[in-house]
C-alpha positions as CSV (number, residue, x, y, z in Angstrom):
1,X,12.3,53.7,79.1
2,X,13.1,56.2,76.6
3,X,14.8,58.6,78.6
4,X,17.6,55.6,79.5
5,X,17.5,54.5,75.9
6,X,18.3,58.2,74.9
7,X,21.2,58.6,77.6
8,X,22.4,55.3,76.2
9,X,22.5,56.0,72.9
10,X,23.1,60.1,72.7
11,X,24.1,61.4,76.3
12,X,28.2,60.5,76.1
13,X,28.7,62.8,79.2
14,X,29.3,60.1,81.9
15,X,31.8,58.2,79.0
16,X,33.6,61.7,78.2
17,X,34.0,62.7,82.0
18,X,35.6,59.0,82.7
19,X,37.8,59.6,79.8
20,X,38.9,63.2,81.0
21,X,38.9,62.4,84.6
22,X,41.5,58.5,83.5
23,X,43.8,61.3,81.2
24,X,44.1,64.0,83.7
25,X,45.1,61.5,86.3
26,X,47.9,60.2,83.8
27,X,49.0,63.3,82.9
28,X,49.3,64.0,86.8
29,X,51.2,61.2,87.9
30,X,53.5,61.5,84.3
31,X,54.1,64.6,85.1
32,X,54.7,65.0,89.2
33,X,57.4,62.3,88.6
34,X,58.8,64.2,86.1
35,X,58.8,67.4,88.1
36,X,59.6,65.9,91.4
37,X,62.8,64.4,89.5
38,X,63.5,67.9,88.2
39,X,63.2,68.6,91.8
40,X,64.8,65.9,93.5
41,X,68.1,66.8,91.0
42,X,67.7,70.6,91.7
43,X,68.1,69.5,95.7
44,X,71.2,67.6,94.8
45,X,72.6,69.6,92.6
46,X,72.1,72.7,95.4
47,X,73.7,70.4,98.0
48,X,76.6,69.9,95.9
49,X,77.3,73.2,95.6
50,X,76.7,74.4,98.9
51,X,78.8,71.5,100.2
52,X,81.2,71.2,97.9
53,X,81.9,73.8,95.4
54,X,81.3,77.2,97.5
55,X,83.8,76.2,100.1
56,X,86.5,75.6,97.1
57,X,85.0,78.9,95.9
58,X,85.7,80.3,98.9
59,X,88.7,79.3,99.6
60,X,90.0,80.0,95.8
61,X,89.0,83.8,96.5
62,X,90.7,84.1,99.7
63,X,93.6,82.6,99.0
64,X,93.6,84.9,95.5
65,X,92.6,87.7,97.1
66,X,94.7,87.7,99.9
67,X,97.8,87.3,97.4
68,X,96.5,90.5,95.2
69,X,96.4,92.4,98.3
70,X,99.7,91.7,99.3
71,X,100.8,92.3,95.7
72,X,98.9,95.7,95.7
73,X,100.9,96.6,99.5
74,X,103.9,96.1,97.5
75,X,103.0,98.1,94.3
76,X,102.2,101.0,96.7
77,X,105.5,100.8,98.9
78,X,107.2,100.7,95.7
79,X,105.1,103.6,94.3
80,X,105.8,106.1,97.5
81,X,109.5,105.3,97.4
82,X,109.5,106.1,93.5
83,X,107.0,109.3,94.7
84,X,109.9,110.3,97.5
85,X,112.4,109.4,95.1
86,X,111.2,112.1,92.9
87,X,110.1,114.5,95.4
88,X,113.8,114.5,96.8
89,X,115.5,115.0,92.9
90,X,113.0,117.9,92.5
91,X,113.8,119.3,95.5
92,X,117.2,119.2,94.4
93,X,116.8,121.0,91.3
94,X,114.8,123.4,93.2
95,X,117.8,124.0,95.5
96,X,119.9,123.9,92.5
97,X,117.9,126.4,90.8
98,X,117.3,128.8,93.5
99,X,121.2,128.7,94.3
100,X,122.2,130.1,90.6
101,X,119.7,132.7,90.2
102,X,121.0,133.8,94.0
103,X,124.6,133.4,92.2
104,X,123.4,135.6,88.9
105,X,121.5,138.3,90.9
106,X,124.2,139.0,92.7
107,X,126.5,138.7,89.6
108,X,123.9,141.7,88.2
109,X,124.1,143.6,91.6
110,X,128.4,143.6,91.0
111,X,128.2,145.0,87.2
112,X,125.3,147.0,88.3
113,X,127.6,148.5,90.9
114,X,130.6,148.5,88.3
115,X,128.4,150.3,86.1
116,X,127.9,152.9,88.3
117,X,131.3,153.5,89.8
118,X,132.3,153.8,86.0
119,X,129.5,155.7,84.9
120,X,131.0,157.7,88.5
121,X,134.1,157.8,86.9
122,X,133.5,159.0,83.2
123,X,131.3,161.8,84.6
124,X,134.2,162.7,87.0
125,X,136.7,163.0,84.1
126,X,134.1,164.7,81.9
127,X,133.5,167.4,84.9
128,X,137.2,167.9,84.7
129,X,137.7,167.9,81.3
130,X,135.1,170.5,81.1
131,X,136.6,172.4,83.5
132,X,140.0,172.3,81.8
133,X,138.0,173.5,78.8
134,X,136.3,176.3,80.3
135,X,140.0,177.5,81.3
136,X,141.6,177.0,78.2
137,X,139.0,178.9,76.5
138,X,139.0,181.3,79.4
139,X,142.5,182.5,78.5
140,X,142.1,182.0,75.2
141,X,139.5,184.6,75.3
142,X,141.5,186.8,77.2
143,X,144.2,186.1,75.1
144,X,141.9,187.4,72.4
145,X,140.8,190.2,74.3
146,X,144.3,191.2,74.0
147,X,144.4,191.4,70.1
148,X,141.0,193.1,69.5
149,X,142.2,196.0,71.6
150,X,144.8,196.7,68.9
């Protein structure tokens, strides 16, 4: 008798268990709707986009990309004719270039030559100018020699 008086009156386990066991079952069903909602939108949302927006996606990028590559084909014919372009006016210049100092170092092999043939020249006419001096002072020595014999 007093052991069920006493669990009556002071043991509140059974009460307290029922209580947890009623809010835990709430809390489960509150809450599994909620997250199989959150779920339920996730899957719809994820159909969406597989169905719907990656294909547009796709497409959007193909098309895009296909017209940038084409773009980029054209930049880089462009580029090698502007390359070629240049390549052939340097080459020119090149030629150019190569042509006058050909022009100038023979231009410097003529005077060079000129040089010479004049230097030629002035050493001739010294040689014979020496020469003519020697002579003159030759007989003008001998004319000499005949006044210091008197």
């Amino acid at each position: 008798d007093v052991g069920e008086i006493y669990s009556r009156l002071l043991d509140h386990r059974p009460v307290i268990q029922g209580e947890i066991r009623y809010f835990i079952k709430e809390f489960e069903e509150k809450r599994g709707l909620r997250e199989l909602r959150v779920l339920e939108n996730l899957k719809n949302t994820i159909f969406e986009t597989n169905e719907h927006v990656l294909p547009k996606c796709e497409q959007a990028m193909h098309g895009t990309l296909n017209e940038t590559f084409k773009r980029l084909q054209a930049a880089n014919k462009m580029i090698q004719r502007v390359q070629e372009r240049e390549h052939e006016a340097r080459k020119l210049h090149e030629d150019k270039l190569l042509a006058r100092e050909e022009k100038r170092v023979g231009h410097w092999e003529a005077f060079m030559k000129e040089q010479q043939n004049k230097q030629a020249e002035v050493d001739q006419e010294h040689r014979k100018a020496m020469e003519h001096l020697k002579e003159q002072y030759s007989e003008m020595e001998k004319e000499l020699a005949k006044y210091v014999s008197f």
